[in-house]
N, C-alpha and C positions, 0 to 999 in steps of 0.2 A: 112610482114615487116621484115628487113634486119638490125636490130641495132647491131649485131653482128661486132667487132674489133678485129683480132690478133692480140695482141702484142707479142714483143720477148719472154715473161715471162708470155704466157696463153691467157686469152680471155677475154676481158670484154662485156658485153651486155650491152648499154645504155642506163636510165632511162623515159628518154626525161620529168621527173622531174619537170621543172623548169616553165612548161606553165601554173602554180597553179599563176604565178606571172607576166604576161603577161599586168594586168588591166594598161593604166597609168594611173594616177594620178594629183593633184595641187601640186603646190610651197610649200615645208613644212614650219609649222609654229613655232616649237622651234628650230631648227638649219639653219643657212644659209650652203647650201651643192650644191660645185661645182664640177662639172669631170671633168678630163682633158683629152681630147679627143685628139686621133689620127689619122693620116689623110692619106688615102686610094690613095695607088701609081696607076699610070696608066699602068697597064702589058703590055700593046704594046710599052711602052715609054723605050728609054733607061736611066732606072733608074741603074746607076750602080755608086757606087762611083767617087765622084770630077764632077757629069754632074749637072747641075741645074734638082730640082726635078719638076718631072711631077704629078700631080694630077688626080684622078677622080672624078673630083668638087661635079658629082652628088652623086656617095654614100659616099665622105668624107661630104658633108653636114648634108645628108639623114642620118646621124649617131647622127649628132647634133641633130636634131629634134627628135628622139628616146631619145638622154635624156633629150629635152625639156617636152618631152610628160609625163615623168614617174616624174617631179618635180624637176630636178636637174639645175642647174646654169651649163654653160658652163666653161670654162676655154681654153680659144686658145691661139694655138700660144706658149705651157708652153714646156716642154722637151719629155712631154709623145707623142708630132706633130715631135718630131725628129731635135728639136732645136740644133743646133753644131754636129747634125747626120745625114746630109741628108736632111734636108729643108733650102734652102738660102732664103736670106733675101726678096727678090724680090719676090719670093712665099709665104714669112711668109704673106706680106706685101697683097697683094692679099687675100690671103685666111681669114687673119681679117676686112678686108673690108665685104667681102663676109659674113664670119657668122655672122658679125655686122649686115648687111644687115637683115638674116635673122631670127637672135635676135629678131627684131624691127616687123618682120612681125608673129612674136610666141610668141610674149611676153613675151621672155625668158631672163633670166638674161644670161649675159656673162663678162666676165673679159679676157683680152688679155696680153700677154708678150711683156713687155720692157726691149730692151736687147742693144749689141753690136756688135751683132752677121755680122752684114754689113761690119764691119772692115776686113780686111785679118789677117792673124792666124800671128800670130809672137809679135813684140814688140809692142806696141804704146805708144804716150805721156799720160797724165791727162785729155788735153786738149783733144787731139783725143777722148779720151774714155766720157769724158763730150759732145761733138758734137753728136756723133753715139747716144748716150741713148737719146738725146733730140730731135733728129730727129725721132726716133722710137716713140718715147713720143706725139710728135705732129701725126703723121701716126695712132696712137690707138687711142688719143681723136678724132679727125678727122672721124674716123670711127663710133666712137660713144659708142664703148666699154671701161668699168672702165683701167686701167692700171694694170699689176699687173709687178713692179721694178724688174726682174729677177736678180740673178746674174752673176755680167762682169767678163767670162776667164780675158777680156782683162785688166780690172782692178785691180783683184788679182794678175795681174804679174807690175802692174804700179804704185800699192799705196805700199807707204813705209811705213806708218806708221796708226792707225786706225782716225788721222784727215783728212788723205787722203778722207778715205771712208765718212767721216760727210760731207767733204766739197763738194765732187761729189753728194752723196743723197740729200744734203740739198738744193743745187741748184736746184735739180729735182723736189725737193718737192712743193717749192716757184715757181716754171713754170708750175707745174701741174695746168687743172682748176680745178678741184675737188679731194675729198680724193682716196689715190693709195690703193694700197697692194702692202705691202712689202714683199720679198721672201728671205729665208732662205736658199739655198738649199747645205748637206753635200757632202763631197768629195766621199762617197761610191757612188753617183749621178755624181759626175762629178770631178774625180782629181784634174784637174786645179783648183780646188776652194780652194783647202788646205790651211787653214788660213785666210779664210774669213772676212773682218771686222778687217783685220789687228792684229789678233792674233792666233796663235795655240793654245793657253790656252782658253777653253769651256768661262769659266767664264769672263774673259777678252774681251774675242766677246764680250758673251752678255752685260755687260757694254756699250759698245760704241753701241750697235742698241739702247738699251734701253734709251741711252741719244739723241738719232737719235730721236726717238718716242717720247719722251717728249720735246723735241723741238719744234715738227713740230704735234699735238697729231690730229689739227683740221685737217691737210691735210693725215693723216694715218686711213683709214678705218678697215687695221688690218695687219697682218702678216703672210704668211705661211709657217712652221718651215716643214724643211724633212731633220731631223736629225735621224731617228729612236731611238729617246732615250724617251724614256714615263715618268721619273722621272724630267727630264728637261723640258720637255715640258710643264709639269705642274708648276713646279717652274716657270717656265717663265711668263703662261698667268695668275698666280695670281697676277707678277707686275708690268702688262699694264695698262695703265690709263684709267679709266672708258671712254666707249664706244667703246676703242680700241679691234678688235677682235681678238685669235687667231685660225686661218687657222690650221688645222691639215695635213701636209703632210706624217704622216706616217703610212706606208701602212702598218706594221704590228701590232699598236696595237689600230687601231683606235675603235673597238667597245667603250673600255674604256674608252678614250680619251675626246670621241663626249657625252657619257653620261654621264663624271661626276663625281666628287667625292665629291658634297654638301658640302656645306657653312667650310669655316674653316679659324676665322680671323687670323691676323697676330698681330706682338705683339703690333700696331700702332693702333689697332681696326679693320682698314680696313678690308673688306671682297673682297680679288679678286674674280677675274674671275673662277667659278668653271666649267665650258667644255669646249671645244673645239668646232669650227663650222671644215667646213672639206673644202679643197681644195684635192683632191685626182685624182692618175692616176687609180688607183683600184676601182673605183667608176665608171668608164666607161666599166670597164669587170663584173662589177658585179651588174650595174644597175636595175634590176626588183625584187631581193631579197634586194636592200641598200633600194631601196624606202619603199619598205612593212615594212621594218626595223624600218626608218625614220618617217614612219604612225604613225606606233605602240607608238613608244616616243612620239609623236604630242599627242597621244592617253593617255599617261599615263602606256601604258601597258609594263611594263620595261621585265617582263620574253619572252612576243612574241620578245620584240627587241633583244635580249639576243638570241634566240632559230633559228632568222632567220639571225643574222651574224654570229652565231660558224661556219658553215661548207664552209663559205667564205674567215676566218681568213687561214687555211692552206693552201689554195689556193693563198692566196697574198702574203704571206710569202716564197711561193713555185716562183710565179712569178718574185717578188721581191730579191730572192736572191742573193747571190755574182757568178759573178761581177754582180753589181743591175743596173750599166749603161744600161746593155744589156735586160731589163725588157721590155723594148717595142716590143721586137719579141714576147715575149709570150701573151700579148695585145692583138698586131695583129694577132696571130694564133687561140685563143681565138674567136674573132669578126668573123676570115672566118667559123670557122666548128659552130657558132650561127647563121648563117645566113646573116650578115650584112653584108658580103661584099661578091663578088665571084672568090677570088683568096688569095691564101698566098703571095705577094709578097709588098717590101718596099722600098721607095727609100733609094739611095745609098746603096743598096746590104744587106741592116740589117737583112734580115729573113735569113740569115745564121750565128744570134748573139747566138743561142740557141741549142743545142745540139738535136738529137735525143731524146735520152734518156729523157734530161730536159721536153722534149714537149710531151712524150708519159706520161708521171708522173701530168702535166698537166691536158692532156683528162681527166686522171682519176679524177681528182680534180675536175675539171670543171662538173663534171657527176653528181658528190659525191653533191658541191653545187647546182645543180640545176639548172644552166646555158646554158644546152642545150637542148632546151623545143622539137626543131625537131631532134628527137635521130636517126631516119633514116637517112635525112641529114647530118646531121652530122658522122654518122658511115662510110653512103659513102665518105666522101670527109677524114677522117681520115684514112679509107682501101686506097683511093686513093692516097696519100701521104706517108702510110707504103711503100706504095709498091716501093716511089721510092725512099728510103732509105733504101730499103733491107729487108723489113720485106713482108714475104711471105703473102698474102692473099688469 
């Protein structure tokens, strides 16, 4: 065997680690936890920027059902699938039909993106941006998957003030058949969103969703915040109204997040929300050690859960970092040298989002957690790739 990698900076031998965590598993029983899954370009296709993206239906599926297997809720259709990066709408539209589809046949939970994303990139009215989100709206119920309210470039350049945004959501809310998920998502994710919810001031946002949520409390099944702020986060979901969830989008401090920081009322008596459930992109690269994680808490066993996210956390952090828009290359690079797929490439041209260097700092990460259970495999197809970036093997 051949686990052997030269990097510019020495050699690493691969562990191949990670196949201690291979078992799947059922649907967890104290957190709801979904991944937001990525979706696998067709290498014969020309996927290059501004073409409509190509798929390879079978292993962007075959991915789904990998984290069906190991207990995880889907998430389609969300930014980690290359939403406003290389998946048009017309695809988007397709492909949650499809894992709808195949939801229904695994009996797996899924939640899909409602967006605006149909629009063409530039100005539009209230009213355009109202049309696009409830056509998407109808396309996700339709399909058979929950919603989850993404947020609109096209609205953040259209709402003038934060009743813009009540009156667009509230609309959506009241046409939904059932409760959505709401999405949070920060501008370190996506610039155009800068001022979200009609305010730059943090506090001020959260006002107007929280008055959003309390409006509408029976048609909000919960909310998923990716602001990476873990003091907020928590401020936040202790004042949702009972039954409302909050989604954890952030990929760096989620152990904490998802387990908790027991009972702590507030001066009204009330007791919020003391965890987080998870809506994550990092939960799709790091699936077979989050599930064992996810047991462990199910189980009570707080130090195994604790001992089998540490060596994940650097790694998300490392994936996740600035510019974090560009976190989807390392996903994807991720997925090909574990096996899931058999090629590095994504539409519209993004696996050139990440740097050499970013991605050989990766491997090692990915080795370190335990993620890459066929270290031979993997070693080949990472020798394969140095080499055509310069690094001698």
């Amino acid at each position: 065997m051949n686990n052997a990698v030269t990097l510019p900076r020495g050699r690493l031998v691969l562990s191949g680690a990670g196949a201690e965590f291979a078992a799947p598993g059922p649907q967890f029983t104290t957190r709801v936890a979904y991944a937001a899954a990525h979706v696998v370009a067709d290498p014969a296709a020309d996927n290059f920027p501004g073409r409509p993206a190509a798929l390879d239906w079978d292993a962007t599926l075959a991915f789904r059902h990998h984290l069906w297997r190991h207990g995880f809720g889907v998430a389609e259709a969300m930014d980690t699938a290359q939403r406003g990066m290389g998946l048009d709408y017309p695809t988007t539209r397709e492909l949650v039909r499809r894992s709808a589809r195949e939801a229904r046949e695994a009996r797996g939970l899924i939640v899909a993106g409602v967006a605006t994303d149909q629009l063409p990139d530039g100005p539009a009215t209230l009213d355009e941006v109202r049309k696009a989100y409830r056509e998407q709206l109808d396309d996700v119920q339709d399909a058979g998957a929950r919603p989850v309210l993404m947020c609109s470039r096209h609205l953040a350049a259209a709402a003038t003030s934060p009743d813009d945004y009540l009156s667009v959501y509230g609309e959506l809310l009241r046409h939904a058949d059932g409760p959505v998920v709401l999405h949070w998502l920060g501008p370190m994710f996506d610039p155009a969103l800068a001022g979200y919810w009609g305010s730059p001031d943090l506090g001020t946002a959260t006002e107007v969703v929280l008055a959003l949520i309390h409006a509408h409390a029976g048609k909000v099944d919960g909310i998923k915040v990716s602001l990476l702020d873990e003091e907020f986060e928590v401020a936040l979901r202790r004042r949702l109204p009972a039954g409302v969830r909050l989604y954890t989008g952030d990929d760096f401090h989620y152990p904490a997040l998802i387990r908790g920081d027991g009972p702590r009322p507030e001066p009204s008596g009330r007791v919020g929300r003391t965890y987080s459930d998870a809506l994550l992109g990092i939960f799709a690269a790091i699936a077979p050690p989050a599930a064992a994680a996810l047991r462990a808490l199910d189980a009570g066993d707080l130090d195994r859960y604790e001992q089998l996210f540490a060596p994940t956390v650097p790694l998300a952090r490392h994936i996740f970092g600035a510019p974090t828009y560009y976190y989807k290359t390392g996903i994807v690079f991720l997925a090909w040298l574990a096996g899931h797929q058999e090629h590095f490439t994504m539409v519209g041209g993004l696996h050139s989002g990440r740097s050499p260097r970013h991605l050989v700092e990766l491997l090692r990460l990915a080795d370190a957690a335990g993620l890459l259970p066929d270290a031979e495999l993997a070693a080949h197809r990472a020798r394969a790739w140095l080499t055509t970036v310069g690094v001698p093997q």
